[in-house]
C-alpha positions in Angstrom: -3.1 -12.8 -32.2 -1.8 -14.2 -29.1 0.4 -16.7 -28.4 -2.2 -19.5 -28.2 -4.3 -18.3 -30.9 -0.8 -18.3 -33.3 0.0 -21.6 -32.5 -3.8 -23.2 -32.8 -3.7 -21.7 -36.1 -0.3 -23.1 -37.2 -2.1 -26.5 -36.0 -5.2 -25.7 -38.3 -3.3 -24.4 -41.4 -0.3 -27.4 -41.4 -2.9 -30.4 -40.7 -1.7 -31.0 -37.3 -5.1 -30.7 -35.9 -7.3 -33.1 -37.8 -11.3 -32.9 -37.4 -13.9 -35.6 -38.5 -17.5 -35.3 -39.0 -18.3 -38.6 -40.3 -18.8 -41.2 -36.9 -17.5 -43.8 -38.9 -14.1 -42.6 -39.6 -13.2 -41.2 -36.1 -9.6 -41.4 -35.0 -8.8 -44.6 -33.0 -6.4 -44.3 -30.7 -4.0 -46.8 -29.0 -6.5 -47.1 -26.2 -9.0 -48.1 -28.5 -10.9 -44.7 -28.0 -12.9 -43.0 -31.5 -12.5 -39.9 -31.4 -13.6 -36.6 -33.4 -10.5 -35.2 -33.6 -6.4 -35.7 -33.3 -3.4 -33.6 -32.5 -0.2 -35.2 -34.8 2.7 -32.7 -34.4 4.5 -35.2 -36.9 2.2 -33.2 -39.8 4.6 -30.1 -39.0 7.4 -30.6 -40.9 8.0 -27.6 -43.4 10.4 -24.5 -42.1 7.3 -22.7 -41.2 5.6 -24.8 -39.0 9.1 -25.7 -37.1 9.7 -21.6 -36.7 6.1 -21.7 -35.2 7.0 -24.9 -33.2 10.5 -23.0 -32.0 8.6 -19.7 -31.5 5.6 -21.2 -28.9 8.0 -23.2 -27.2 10.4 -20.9 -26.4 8.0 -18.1 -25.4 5.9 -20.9 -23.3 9.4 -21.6 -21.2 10.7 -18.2 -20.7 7.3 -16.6 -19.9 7.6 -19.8 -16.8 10.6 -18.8 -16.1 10.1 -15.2 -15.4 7.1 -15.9 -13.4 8.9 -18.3 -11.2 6.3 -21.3 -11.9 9.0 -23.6 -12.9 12.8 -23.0 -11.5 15.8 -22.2 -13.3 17.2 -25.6 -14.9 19.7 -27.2 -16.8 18.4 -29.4 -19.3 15.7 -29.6 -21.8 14.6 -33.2 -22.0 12.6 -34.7 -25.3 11.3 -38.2 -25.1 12.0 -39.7 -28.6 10.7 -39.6 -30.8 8.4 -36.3 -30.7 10.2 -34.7 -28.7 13.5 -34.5 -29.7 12.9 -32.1 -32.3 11.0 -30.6 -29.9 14.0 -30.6 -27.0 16.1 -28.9 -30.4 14.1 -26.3 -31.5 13.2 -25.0 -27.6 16.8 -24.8 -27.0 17.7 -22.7 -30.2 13.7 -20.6 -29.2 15.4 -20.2 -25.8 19.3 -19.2 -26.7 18.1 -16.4 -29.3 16.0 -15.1 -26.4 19.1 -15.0 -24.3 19.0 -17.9 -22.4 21.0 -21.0 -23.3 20.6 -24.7 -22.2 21.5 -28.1 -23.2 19.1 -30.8 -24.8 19.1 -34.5 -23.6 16.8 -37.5 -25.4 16.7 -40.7 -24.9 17.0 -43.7 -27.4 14.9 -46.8 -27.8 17.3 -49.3 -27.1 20.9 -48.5 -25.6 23.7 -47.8 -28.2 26.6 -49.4 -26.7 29.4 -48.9 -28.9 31.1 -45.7 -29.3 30.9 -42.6 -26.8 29.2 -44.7 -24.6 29.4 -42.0 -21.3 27.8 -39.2 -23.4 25.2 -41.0 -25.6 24.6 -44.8 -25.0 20.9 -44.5 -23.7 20.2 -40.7 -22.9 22.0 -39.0 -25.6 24.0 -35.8 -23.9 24.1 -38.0 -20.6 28.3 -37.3 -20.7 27.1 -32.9 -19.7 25.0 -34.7 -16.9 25.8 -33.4 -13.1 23.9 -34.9 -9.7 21.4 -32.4 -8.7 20.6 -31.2 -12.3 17.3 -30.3 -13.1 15.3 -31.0 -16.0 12.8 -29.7 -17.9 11.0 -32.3 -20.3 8.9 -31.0 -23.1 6.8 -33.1 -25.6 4.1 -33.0 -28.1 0.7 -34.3 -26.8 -0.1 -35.8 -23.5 -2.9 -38.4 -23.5 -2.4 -41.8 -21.2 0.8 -40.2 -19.6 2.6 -44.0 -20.4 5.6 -41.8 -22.8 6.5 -39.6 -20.0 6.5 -42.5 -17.0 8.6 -43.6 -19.6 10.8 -41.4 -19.9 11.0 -40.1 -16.2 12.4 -43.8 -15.4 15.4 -43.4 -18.1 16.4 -40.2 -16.5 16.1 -41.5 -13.2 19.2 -43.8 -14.7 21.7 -40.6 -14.6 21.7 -39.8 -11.0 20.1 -37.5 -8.5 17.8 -34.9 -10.5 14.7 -32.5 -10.2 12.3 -32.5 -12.8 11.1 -28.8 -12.7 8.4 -29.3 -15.1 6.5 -30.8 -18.3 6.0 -28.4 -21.2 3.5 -29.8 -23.9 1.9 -28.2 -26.8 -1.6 -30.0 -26.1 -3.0 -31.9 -23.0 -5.8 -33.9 -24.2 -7.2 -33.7 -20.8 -8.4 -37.1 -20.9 -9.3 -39.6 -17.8 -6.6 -42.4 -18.2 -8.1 -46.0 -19.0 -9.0 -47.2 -22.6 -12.4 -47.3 -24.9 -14.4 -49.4 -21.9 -12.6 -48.6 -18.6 -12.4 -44.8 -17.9 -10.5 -44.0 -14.4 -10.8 -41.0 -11.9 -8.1 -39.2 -13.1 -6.4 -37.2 -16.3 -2.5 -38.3 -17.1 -2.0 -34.8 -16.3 -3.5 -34.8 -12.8 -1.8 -38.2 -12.4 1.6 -36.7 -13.1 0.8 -33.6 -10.7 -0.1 -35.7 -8.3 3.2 -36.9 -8.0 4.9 -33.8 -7.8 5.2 -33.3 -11.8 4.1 -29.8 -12.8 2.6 -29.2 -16.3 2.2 -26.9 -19.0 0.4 -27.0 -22.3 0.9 -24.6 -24.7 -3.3 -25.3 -25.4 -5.3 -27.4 -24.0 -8.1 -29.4 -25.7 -10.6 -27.0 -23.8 -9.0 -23.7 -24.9 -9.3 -25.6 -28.4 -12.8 -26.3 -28.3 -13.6 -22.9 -27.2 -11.7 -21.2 -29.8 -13.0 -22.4 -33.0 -16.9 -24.0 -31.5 -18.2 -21.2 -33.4 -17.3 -22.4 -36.7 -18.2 -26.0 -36.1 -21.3 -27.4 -37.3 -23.3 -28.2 -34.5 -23.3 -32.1 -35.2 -19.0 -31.9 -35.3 -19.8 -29.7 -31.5 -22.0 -32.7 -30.2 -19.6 -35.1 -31.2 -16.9 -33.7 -29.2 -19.2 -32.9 -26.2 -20.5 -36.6 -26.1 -16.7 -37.4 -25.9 -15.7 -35.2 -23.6 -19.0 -36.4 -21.5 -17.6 -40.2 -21.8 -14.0 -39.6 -21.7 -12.7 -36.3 -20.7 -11.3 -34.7 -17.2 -13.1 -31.6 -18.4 -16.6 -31.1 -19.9 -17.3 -29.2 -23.1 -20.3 -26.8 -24.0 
């Protein structure tokens, strides 16, 4: 298998990847969108999954790295909650492969007590430098909102580069909610502003993968979404 077809079938096998048939019991989403189907890395909690999780990750960064498509960097950055496991396991991926990098998260609300210069909001912050650079890496990517997030919180620390956004699925959705649908993906958004990304999968490679053992009403249903809602068009 290759890397992508591993991983999409760690998704399949652990319940991360969660299909419906039935219209009437489509995922909602925060937007208010029904969909056919849902990504939730939170389902891959057993040792297996997370060795899978470690595994993809770490191969995703260093095959960027080698190629030159995102620069050398300091820090691995996960946007809690998702992705601070996620930040973890690409750093231990990454130093077994040779190559070894601090993590930084961020918390909800600032701490304030304690080792205040290493963890009050941005937990590791105390290891921060001006002119680091960053490489965030989180679950799924749908309205973008986590990581505009997230990219203010580091701003906090200092002069920085963010070198890129390493997810394990981009949606590849057109931001807005269930009635407004805008011109543009979070992803393109993002890029757009100088953020490069890279999925793992994206919902396209998905699609295109397993179509041929869909039912053709479960196909339709994710082409009429796609149609309504998606950056990309399915067939």
């Amino acid at each position: 298998m290759t890397v992508k077809e591993d991983f999409l079938q760690m998704l399949l096998d652990k319940g991360a990847l969660r299909m419906e048939s039935n219209p009437d019991k489509f995922f909602t989403f925060k937007s208010g969108r029904r969909s056919p189907n849902m990504v939730n890395t939170r389902a891959l909690t057993d040792g297996e999954a997370l060795a899978a999780i470690k595994r993809a990750y770490a191969q995703k960064i260093k095959e960027l790295l080698d190629s030159g498509a995102v620069e050398d960097f300091d820090f691995i950055f996960g946007p809690a909650y998702a992705g601070i496991s996620l930040a973890c396991l690409a750093c231990e991926g990454l130093f077994e492969m040779g190559v070894n990098k601090r993590y930084l998260y961020d918390r909800k609300e600032a701490k304030g007590y304690g080792d205040v210069k290493m963890d009050d909001l941005i937990v590791g912050a105390g290891h921060f430098f001006a002119g680091a650079r960053i490489l965030i890496v989180d679950d799924v990517i749908t309205t973008g909102a986590t990581k505009e997030d997230s990219l203010k919180k580091l701003a906090s620390l200092g002069r920085q580069t963010i070198v890129g956004l390493v997810l394990a699925v981009d949606r590849q959705e057109k931001l807005g909610d269930a009635t407004s649908v805008e011109e543009k993906s979070a992803t393109q958004k993002l890029e757009g502003a100088g953020i490069k990304v890279f999925p793992i999968l994206t919902m396209q490679e998905i699609y295109g993968m397993i179509k041929e053992y869909m039912p053709d009403a479960d196909k339709m249903h994710w082409i009429e979404y796609y149609e309504k809602y998606g950056a990309v068009k399915l067939d």
